[in-house]
N, CA and C atoms as a LAMMPS dump frame, in Angstrom:
ITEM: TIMESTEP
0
ITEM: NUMBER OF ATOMS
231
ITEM: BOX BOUNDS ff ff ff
-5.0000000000000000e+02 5.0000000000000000e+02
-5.0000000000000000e+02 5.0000000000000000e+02
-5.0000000000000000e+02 5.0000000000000000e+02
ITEM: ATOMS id mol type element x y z
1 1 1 N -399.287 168.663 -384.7
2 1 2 C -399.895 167.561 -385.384
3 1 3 C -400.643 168.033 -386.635
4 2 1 N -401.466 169.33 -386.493
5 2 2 C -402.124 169.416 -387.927
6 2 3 C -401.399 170.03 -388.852
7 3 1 N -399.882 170.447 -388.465
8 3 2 C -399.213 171.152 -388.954
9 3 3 C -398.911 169.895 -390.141
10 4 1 N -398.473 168.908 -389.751
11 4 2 C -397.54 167.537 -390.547
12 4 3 C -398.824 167.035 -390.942
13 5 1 N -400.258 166.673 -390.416
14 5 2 C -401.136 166.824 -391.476
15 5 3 C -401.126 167.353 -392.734
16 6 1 N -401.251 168.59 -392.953
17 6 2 C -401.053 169.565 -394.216
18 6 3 C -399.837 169.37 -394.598
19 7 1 N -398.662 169.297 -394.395
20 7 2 C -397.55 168.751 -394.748
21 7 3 C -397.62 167.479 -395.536
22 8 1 N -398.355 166.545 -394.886
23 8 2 C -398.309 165.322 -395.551
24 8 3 C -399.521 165.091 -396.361
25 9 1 N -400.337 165.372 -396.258
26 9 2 C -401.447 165.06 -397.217
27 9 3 C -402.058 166.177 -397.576
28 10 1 N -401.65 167.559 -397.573
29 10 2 C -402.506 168.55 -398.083
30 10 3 C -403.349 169.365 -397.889
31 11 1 N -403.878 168.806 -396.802
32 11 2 C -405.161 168.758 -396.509
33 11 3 C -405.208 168.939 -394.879
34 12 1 N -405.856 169.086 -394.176
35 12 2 C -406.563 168.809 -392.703
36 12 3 C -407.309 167.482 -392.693
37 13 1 N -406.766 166.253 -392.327
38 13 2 C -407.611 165.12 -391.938
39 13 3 C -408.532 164.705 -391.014
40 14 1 N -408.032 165.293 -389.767
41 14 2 C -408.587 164.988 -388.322
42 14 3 C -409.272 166.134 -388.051
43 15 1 N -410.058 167.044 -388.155
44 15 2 C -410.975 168.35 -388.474
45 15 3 C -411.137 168.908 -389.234
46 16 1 N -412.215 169.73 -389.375
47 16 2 C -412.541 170.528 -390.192
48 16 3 C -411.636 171.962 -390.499
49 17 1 N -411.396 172.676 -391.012
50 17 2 C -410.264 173.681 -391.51
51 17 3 C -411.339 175.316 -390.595
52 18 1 N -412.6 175.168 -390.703
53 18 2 C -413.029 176.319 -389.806
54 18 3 C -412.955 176.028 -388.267
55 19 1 N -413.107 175.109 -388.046
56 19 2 C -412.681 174.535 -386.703
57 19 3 C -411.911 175.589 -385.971
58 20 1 N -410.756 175.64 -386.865
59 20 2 C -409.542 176.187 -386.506
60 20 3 C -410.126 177.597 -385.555
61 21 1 N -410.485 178.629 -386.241
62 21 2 C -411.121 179.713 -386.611
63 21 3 C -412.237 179.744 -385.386
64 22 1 N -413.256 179.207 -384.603
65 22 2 C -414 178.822 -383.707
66 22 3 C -414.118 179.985 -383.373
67 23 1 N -413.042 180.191 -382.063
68 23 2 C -413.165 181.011 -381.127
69 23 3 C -413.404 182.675 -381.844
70 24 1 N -412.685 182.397 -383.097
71 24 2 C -413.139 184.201 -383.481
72 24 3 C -414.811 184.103 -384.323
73 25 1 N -415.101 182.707 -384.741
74 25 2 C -416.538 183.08 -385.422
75 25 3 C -417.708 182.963 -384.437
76 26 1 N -417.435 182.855 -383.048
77 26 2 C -418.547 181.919 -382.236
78 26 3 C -419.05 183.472 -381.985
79 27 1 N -418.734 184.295 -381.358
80 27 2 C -419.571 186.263 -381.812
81 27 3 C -420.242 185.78 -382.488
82 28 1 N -419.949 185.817 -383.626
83 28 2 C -420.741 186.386 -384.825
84 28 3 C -422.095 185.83 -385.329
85 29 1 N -422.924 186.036 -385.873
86 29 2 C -424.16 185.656 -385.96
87 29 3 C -424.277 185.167 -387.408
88 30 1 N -424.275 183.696 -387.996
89 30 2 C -424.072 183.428 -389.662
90 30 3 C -425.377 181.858 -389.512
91 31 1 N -425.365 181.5 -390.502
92 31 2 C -426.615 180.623 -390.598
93 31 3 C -425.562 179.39 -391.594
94 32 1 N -425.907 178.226 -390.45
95 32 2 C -425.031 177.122 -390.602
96 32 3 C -426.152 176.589 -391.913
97 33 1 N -425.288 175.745 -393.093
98 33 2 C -425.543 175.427 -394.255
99 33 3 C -427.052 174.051 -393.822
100 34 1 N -426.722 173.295 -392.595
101 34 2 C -427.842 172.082 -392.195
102 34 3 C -428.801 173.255 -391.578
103 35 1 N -429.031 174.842 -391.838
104 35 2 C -430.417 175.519 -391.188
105 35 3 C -430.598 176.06 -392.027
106 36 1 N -429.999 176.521 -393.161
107 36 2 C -430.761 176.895 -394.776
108 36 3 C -431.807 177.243 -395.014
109 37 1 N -432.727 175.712 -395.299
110 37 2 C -434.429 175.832 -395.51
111 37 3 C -434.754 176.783 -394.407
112 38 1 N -435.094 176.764 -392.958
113 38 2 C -435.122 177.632 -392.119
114 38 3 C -435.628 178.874 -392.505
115 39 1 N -434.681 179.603 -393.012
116 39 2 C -434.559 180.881 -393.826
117 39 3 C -434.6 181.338 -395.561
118 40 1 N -435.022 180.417 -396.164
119 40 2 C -435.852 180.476 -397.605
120 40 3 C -436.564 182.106 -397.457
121 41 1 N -435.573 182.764 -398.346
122 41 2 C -436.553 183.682 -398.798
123 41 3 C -435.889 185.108 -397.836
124 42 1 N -435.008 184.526 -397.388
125 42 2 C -434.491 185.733 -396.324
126 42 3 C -432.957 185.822 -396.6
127 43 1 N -432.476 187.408 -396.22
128 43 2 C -431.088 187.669 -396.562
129 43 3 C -430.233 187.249 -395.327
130 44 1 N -429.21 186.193 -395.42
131 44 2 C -428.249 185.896 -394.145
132 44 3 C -427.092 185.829 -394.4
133 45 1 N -426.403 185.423 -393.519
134 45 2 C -424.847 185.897 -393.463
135 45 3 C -424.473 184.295 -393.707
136 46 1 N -423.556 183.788 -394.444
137 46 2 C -422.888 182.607 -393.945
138 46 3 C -421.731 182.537 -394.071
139 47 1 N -421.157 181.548 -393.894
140 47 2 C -419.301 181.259 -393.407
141 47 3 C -419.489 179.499 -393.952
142 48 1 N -418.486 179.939 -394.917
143 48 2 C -417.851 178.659 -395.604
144 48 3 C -416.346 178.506 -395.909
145 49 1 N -415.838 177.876 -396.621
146 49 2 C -414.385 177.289 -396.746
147 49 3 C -414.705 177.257 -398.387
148 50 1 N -414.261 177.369 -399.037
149 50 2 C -413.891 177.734 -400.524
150 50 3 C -414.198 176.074 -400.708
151 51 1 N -414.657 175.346 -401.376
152 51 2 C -414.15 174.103 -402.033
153 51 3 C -414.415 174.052 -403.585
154 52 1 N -414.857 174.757 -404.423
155 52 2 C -414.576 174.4 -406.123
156 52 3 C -415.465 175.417 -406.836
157 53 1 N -415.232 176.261 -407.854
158 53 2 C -415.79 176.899 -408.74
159 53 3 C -416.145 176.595 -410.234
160 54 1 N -417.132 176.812 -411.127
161 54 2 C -417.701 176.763 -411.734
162 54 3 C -417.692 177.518 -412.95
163 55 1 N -417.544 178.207 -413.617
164 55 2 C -417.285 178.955 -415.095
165 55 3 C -418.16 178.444 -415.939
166 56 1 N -419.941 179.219 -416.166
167 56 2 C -420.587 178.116 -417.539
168 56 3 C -421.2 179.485 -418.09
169 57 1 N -421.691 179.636 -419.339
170 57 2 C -422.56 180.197 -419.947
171 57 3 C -423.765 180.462 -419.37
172 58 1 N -424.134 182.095 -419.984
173 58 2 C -425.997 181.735 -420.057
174 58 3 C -426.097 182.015 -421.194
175 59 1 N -427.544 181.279 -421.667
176 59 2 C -428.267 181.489 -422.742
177 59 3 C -427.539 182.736 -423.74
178 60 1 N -427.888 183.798 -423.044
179 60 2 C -427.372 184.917 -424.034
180 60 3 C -425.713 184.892 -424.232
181 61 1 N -425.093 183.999 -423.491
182 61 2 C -423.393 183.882 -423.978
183 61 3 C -422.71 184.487 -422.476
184 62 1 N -423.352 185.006 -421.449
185 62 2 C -422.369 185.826 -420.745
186 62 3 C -422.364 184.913 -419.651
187 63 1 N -420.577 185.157 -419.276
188 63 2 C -420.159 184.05 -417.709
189 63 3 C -421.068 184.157 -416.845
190 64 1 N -421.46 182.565 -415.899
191 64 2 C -421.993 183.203 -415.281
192 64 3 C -421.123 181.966 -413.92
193 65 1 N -421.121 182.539 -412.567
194 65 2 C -419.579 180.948 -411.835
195 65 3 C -420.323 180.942 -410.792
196 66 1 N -420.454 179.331 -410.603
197 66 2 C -421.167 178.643 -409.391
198 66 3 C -420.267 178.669 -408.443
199 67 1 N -420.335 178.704 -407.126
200 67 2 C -418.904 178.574 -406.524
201 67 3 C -419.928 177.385 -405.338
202 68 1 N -419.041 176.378 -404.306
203 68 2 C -419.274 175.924 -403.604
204 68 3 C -418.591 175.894 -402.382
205 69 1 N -419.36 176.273 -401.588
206 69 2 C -418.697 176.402 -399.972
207 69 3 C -418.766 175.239 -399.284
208 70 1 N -418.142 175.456 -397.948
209 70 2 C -418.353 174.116 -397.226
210 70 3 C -418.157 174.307 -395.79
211 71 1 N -419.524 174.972 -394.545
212 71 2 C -419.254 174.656 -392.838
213 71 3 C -418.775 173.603 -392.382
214 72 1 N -418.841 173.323 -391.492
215 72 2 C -418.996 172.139 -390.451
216 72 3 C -420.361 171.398 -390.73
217 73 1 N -421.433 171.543 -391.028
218 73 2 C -422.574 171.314 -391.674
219 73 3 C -423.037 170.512 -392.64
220 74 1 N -422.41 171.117 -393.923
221 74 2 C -422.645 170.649 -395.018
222 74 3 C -422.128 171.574 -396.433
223 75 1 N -422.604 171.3 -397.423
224 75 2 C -422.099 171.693 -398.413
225 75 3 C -423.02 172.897 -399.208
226 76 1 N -422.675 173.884 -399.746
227 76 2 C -423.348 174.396 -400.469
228 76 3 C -422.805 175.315 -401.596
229 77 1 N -423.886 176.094 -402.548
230 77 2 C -424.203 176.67 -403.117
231 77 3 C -423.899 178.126 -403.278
């Protein structure tokens, strides 16, 4: 079924695309994007899904690329 999902629309409709992935990330120790604030100010691990990049200037002229991820959670930075 999620096979003809992606087949037909591109995409994963009926779950999330880390979903998939579960059983090998549930080990691991990463900080879901809705516990963020939480950890302000501290170095953590997270796990996202690629969704869109960024390419802008700084001031002095040099690239600088936003990228945005995406858990089960929410969206980020």
């Amino acid at each position: 079924m999620l096979r003809q999902e992606v087949e037909a629309l591109g995409f994963l409709a009926s779950r999330h695309p880390l979903s998939l992935y579960e059983p090998l990330l549930k080990p691991r120790s990463w900080v879901a994007a809705q516990d963020f604030e939480k950890w302000v100010g501290r170095r953590v691990t997270t796990l996202g899904w690629y969704v869109t990049g960024k390419i802008v200037r700084t001031r002095g002229g040099d690239p600088m690329e936003f990228l945005s991820f995406e858990d089960t959670t929410g969206i980020y930075e």
